[in-house]
N, C-alpha and C positions, 0 to 999 in steps of 0.2 A: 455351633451353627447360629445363624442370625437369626430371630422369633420371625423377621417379615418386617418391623418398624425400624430397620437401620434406614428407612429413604427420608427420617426426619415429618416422617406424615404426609409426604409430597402423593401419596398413591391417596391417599383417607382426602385431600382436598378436593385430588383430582374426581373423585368420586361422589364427590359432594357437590360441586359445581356443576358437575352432570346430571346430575338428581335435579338442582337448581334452572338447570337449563332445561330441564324433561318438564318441569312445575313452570317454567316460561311460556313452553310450545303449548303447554296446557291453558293456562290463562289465555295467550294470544287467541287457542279458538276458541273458548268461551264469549270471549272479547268480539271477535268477528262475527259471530253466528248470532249474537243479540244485538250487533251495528248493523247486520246484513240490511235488514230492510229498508235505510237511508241508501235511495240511490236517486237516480235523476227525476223515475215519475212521481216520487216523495217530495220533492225541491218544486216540480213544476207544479202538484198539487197545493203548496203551501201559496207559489202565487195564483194560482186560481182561486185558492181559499179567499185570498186578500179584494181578488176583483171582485168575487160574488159578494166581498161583503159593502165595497167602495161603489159599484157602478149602481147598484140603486137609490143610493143617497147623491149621484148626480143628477140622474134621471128627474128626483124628485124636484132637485134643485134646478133641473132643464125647465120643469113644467111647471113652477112658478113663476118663472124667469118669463118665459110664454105669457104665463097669461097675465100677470102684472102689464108686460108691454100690450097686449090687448086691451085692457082696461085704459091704462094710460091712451095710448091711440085714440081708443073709440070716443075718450072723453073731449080728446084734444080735435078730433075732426077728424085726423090725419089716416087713418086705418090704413086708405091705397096709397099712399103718399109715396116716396122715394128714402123720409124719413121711415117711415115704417119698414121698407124694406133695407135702409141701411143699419136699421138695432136688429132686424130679425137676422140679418147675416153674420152680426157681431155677437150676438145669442150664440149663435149656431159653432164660431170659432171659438169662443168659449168653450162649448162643449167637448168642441174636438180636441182640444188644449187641454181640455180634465180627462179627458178619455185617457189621452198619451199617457200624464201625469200619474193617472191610477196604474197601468200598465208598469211605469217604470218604478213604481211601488210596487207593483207586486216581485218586481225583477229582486230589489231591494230587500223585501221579506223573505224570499227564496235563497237570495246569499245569505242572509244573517243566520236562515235556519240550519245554513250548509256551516259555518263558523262556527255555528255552535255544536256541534255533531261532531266537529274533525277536533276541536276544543276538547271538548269531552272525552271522546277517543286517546289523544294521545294523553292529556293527564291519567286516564288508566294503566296504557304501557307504560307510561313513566312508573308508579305506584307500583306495576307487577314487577317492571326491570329492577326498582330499588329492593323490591323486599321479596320475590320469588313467589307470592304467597296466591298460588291459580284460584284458593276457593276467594277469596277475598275480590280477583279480579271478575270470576264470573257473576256474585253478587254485584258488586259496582256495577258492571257492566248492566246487568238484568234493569237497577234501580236508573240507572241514567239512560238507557233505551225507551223506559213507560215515561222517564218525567220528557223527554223530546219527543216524545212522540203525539204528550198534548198539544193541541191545540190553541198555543196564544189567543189572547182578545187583543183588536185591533182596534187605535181610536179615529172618533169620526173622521170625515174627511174636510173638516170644517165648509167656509163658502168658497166654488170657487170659480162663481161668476163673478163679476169685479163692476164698479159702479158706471161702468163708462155707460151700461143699459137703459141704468135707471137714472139718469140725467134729464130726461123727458120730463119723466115721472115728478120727480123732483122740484125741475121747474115751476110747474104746472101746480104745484101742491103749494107752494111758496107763494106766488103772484096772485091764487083764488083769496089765500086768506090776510095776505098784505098786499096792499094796493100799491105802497112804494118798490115792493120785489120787482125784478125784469122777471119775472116768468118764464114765460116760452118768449118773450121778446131778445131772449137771451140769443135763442137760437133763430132769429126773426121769423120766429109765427105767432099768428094773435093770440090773447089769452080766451080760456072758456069762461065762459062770466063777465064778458067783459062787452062794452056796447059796441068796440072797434071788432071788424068781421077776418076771422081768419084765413088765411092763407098757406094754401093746398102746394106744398112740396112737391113739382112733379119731376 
């Protein structure tokens, strides 16, 4: 009679890959059970992360933006002017401009966070599928769940009022202390400091 090994080992692989494959299903939920918590209000918390940290350094940069042009104004005469209200609406679109801009940052931080998650994810199954090894995948998996799940730093938002505001200002600054500068004659209104009387933009 035959011992059982006349199949050339074909029953002993077959047994084996099954084992391999029972150490796969094992790993996969290891692997899912510490991905679990990446899901959408994780991705939309990362861009809320990004606005809380972006919309106050506009704000900041709103309210200088203000009151520079108050300064400038009051100095230049113009405060009611139509000049004055045509930089405080160009302020104001600016704003709204960086609003947007912050927003589709944070759209942008929220994919990259989701990139990196599905990133990491499949280089795991890849790792369990090559070598069956489930304790291996549920460590990885644990280690790369806590490191995505810190919290990046984010860098500032730089400026992102743009000079067309401070063109006033500018002027004004230029023509007090050089006599040959056009000043605000630039923009034909008189200079402050100057003995010629200016002229109210209405």
């Amino acid at each position: 009679m035959c011992s059982g090994g006349g199949d050339g080992g074909a029953a002993q692989a077959r047994a084996d890959e099954q084992a391999r494959q029972a150490r796969v299903r094992e790993g996969m939920d290891k692997i899912n059970k510490n991905f679990y918590g990446f899901d959408e209000p994780f991705y939309r918390s990362r861009a809320k992360a990004y606005e809380d940290f972006a919309n106050p350094q506009l704000e900041e940069q709103y309210n200088k933006q203000e009151q520079n042009l108050a300064y400038n104004l009051a100095r230049s005469g113009l405060t009611s002017s139509s000049e004055a209200a045509r930089n405080a609406g160009e302020i104001q679109r600016q704003y709204n401009t960086g609003r947007a801009a912050i927003a589709a940052e944070g759209i942008n931080q929220s994919n990259a966070a989701r990139r990196a998650v599905e990133e990491n994810r499949a280089d795991l199954i890849a790792q369990l599928n090559a070598t069956g090894d489930a304790r291996a995948a549920a460590s990885g998996a644990l280690n790369r769940a806590n490191m995505l799940q810190q919290q990046m730093g984010f860098s500032p938002i730089g400026n992102l009022f743009q000079a067309t505001t401070g063109l006033l200002g500018n002027a004004a600054q230029a023509g007090y202390y050089d006599r040959n500068a056009p000043g605000l004659g630039a923009f034909g209104l008189g200079q402050p400091g100057r003995t010629s009387a200016s002229r109210v933009v209405n």
